[in-house]
C-alpha positions in Angstrom: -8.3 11.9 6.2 -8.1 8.2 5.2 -5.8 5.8 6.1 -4.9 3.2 3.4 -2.6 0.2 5.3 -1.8 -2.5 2.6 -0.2 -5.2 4.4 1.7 -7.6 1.8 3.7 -10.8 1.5 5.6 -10.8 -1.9 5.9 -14.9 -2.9 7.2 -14.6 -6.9 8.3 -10.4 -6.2 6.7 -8.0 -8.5 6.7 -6.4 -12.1 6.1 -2.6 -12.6 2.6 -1.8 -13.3 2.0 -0.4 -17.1 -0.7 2.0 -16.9 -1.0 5.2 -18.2 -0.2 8.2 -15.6 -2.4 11.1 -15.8 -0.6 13.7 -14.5 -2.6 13.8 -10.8 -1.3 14.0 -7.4 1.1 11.2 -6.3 1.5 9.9 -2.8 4.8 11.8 -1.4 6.4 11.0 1.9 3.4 8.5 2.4 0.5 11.4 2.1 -1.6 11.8 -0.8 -2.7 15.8 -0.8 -5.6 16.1 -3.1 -8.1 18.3 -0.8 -9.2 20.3 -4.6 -10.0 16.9 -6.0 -13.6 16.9 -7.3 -15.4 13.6 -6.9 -17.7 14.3 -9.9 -15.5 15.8 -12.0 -12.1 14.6 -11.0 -10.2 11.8 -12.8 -9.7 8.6 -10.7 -6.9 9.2 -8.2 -3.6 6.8 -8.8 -2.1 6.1 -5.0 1.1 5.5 -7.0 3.8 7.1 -5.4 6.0 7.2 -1.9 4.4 4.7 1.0 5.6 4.6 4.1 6.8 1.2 4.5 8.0 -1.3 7.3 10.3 -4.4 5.9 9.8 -8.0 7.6 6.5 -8.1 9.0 2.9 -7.6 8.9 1.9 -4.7 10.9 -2.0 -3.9 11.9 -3.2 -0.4 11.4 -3.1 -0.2 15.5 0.7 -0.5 15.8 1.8 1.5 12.6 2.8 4.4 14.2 5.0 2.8 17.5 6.6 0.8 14.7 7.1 3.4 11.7 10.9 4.3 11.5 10.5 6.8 8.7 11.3 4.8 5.7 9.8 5.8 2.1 8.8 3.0 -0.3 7.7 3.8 -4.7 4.7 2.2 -5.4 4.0 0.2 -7.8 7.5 -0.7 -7.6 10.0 -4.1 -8.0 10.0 -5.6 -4.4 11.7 -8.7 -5.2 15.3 -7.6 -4.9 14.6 -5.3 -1.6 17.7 -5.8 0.5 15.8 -5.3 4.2 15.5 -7.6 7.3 12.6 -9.6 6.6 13.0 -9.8 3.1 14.7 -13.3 1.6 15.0 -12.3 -2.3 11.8 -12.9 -4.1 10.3 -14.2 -0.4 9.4 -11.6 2.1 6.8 -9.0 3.8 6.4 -6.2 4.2 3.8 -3.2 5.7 2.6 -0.1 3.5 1.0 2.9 4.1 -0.8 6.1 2.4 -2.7 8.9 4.4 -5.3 10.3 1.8 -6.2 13.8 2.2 -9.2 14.5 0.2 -12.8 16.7 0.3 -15.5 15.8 2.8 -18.4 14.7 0.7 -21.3 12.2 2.0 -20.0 9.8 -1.2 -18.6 6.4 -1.5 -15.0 5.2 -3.0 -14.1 3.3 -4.8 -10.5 1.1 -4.8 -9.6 -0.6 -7.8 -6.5 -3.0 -6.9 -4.4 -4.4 -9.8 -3.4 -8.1 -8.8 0.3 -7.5 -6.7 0.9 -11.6 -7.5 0.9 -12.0 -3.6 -1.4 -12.5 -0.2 -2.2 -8.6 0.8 -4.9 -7.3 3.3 -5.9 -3.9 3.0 -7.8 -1.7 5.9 -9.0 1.4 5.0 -9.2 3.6 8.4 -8.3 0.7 10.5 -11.1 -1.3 8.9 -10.6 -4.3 7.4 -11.4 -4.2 3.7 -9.6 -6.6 1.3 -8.0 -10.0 2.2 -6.2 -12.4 -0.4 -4.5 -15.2 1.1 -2.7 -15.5 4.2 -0.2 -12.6 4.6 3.1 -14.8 6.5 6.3 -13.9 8.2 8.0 -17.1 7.0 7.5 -18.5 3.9 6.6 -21.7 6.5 4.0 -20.1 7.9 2.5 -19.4 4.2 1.5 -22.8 4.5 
């Protein structure tokens, strides 16, 4: 299984994403089931859906689990109105995860990220694979 950890500070919040759903597994309760999915014939997988989310803080891929309290999070979803700790209107940060449960095949993904408007860094398995920006605590330490 891969583990998708999308660590994000939201600066100016977020709009819903307009793209056209087709029908495929979501992400529920933070896992996306898929093990059927056909990497040659299969459409390309959305990871839109429920994420397991912590509020307030970046959190690496190595604490996730000590930290996790159970909360659920839609994604892509309007973040700039979230009433958690750690979140200041429009300002805050926040941690968000997806377990992918797919087919083993000796083939490479793919992960096409539409712009969040915010710093983000993304590991895939623990492994650090997209950075934009500095991902903050305080809107201070943004710099």
């Amino acid at each position: 299984m891969l583990s998708v950890l999308f660590i994000s500070v939201m600066l100016l919040g977020s709009r819903p994403l307009a793209y056209a759903q087709d029908g495929g597994p979501n992400v529920l309760a933070g896992k996306l089931l898929s093990e059927d999915w056909s990497f040659h014939d299969g459409p390309p997988l959305e990871l839109s859906g429920d994420w397991e989310v912590i509020w307030g803080e970046p959190v690496p891929p190595e604490t996730f689990d000590a930290r996790y309290q159970g909360e659920l999070f839609s994604l892509p979803g309007r973040w700039n109105k979230v009433d958690r700790p750690g979140m200041d209107g429009p300002f805050g940060s926040a941690t968000f995860r997806s377990t992918l449960a797919l087919p083993t095949y000796n083939r490479d993904l793919s992960y096409h990220l539409i712009a969040p408007h915010s710093a983000y860094t993304v590991y895939i398995d623990g492994v650090l694979a997209l950075r934009n920006g500095p991902v903050s605590e305080t809107a201070d330490a943004a710099g």
